[in-house]
N, C-alpha and C positions, 0 to 999 in steps of 0.2 A: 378715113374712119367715120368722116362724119355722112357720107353718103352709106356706109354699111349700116348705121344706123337708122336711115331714112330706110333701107332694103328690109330691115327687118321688122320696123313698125307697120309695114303692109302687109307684110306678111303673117304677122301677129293680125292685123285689122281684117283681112280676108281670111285668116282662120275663125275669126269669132263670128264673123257674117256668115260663113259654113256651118259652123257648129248650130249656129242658132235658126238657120232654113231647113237644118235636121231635125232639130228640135220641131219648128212648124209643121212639118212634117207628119213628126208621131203625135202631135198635138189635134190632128186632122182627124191623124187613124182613129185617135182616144175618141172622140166624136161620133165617127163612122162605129165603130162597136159597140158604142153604147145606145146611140140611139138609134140607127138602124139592126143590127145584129143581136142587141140585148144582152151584151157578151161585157164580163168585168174584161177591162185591159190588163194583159201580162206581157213582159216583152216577146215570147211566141207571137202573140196572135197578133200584137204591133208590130212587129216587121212584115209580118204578111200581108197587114193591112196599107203599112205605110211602104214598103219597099227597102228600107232601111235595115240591115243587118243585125240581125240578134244582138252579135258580140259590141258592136257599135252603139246599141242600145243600153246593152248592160256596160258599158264602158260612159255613155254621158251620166247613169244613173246605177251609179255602182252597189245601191238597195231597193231593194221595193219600196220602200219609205222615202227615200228622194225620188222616185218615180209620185209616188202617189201623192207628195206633197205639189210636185208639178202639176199634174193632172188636176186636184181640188182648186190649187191656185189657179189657174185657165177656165176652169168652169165659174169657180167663183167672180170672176171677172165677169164673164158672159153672160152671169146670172144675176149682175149687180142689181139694174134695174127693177127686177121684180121683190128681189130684197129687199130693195130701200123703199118701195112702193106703201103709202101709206094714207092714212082719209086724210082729208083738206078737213082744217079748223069746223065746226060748226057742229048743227043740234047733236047731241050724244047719242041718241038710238040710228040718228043716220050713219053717225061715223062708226059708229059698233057695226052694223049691217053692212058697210065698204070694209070693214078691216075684217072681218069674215068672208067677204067675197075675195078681196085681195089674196088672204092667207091659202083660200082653196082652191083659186085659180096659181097661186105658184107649187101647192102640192101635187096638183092636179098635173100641170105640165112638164116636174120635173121631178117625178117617184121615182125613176130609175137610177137618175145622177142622183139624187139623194141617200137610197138606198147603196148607194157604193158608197158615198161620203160618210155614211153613217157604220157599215164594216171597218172603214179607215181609221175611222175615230177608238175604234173600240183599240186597233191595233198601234197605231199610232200619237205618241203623244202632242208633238206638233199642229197638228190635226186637229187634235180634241181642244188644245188651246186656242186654236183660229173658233173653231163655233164656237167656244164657251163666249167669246170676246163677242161673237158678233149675237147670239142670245142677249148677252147682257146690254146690249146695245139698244136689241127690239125691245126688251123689258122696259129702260129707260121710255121709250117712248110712247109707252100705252103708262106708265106711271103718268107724266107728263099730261097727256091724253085724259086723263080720269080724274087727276088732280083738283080741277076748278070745280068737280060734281060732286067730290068725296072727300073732300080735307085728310082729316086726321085717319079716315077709313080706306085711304088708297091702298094701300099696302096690303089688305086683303081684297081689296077689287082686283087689283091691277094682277098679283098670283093665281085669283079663279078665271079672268079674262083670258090671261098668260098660257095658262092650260088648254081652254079649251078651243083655242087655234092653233093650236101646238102640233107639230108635224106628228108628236107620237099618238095625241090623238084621234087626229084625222086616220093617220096609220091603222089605230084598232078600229075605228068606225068601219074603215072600206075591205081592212086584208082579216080583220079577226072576224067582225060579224058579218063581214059580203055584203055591208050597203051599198046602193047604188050611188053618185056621185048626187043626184038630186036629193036621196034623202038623207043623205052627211051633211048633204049645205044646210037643208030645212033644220035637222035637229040640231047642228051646233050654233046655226043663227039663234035659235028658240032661245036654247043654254043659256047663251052669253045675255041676251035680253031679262031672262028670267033672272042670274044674279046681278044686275043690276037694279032689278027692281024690288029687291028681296030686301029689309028692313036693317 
């Protein structure tokens, strides 16, 4: 009995090590369609991309909503870095001028993954919970950020700052009026400068 036991903990332990190199797998493909093909992932176009079977796929991810919560969760990972990415302490128009460069070099490099996280969100509530968390998060940190220059006044600094790094408005700058990526930088650098120095 007890070596049937030992039989079947491997068995179990080499099914989970399969399941989860399948998983790597579509986790590749997700990658390969988004940023090379420009294509949302569906399990169609993931198993063509990943080699792995349709029914296999709808089978480890029995919704689009456990698929897609997968896929933001992997990205979100991969993307950590540039989310956490923030000024170092010091004079305030510097660090206002890095946290505008920061926020537009990660809108910059990932519109497309964002653009799908942002479809997800609408469809998904899970989803919408993970960014609202991780918003209130950056919030926190430009309050923090603003704090020692505006006392009692942070709370409308840190909401107008908050905005206009904001991926939806970077969004209308570049998809609604066709700015060029140098003149989104220039005018929302200006912005953010200009309410700060506003009375």
């Amino acid at each position: 009995m007890g070596s049937g036991k030992i039989v079947m903990s491997v068995e179990s332990s080499n099914a989970d090590v399969d399941q989860e190199n399948v998983r790597e797998k579509v986790r590749k493909a997700v990658f390969r369609l988004m940023h090379e093909d420009r294509k949302i992932p569906d399990p169609k176009n993931l198993s063509e991309k990943s080699g792995v079977s349709e029914d296999l796929i709808n089978q480890m991810y029995p919704t689009i909503e456990d698929l897609a919560v997968d896929i933001t969760d992997v990205l979100d990972a991969n993307l950590a870095p540039q989310y956490e990415a923030f000024p170092e302490p010091g004079d305030l128009q510097d660090m206002l001028a890095q946290l505008v460069e920061i926020r537009i070099d990660l809108y910059e490099e990932t519109a497309f993954v964002r653009t799908y996280g942002e479809v997800s969100e609408h469809m998904f509530p899970r989803i919408r919970e993970k960014r609202a968390i991780r918003d209130g998060l950056f919030r926190a940190r430009i309050f923090e950020m603003l704090q020692p220059h505006f006392g009692q006044k942070t709370d409308d600094m840190a909401a107008q700052v908050e905005a206009l790094v904001s991926w939806e408005f970077w969004r209308h700058m570049r998809n609604i009026q066709r700015l060029s990526e140098e003149q989104t930088r220039k005018i929302i650098g200006n912005l953010v400068q200009q309410v700060v120095r506003a009375p």
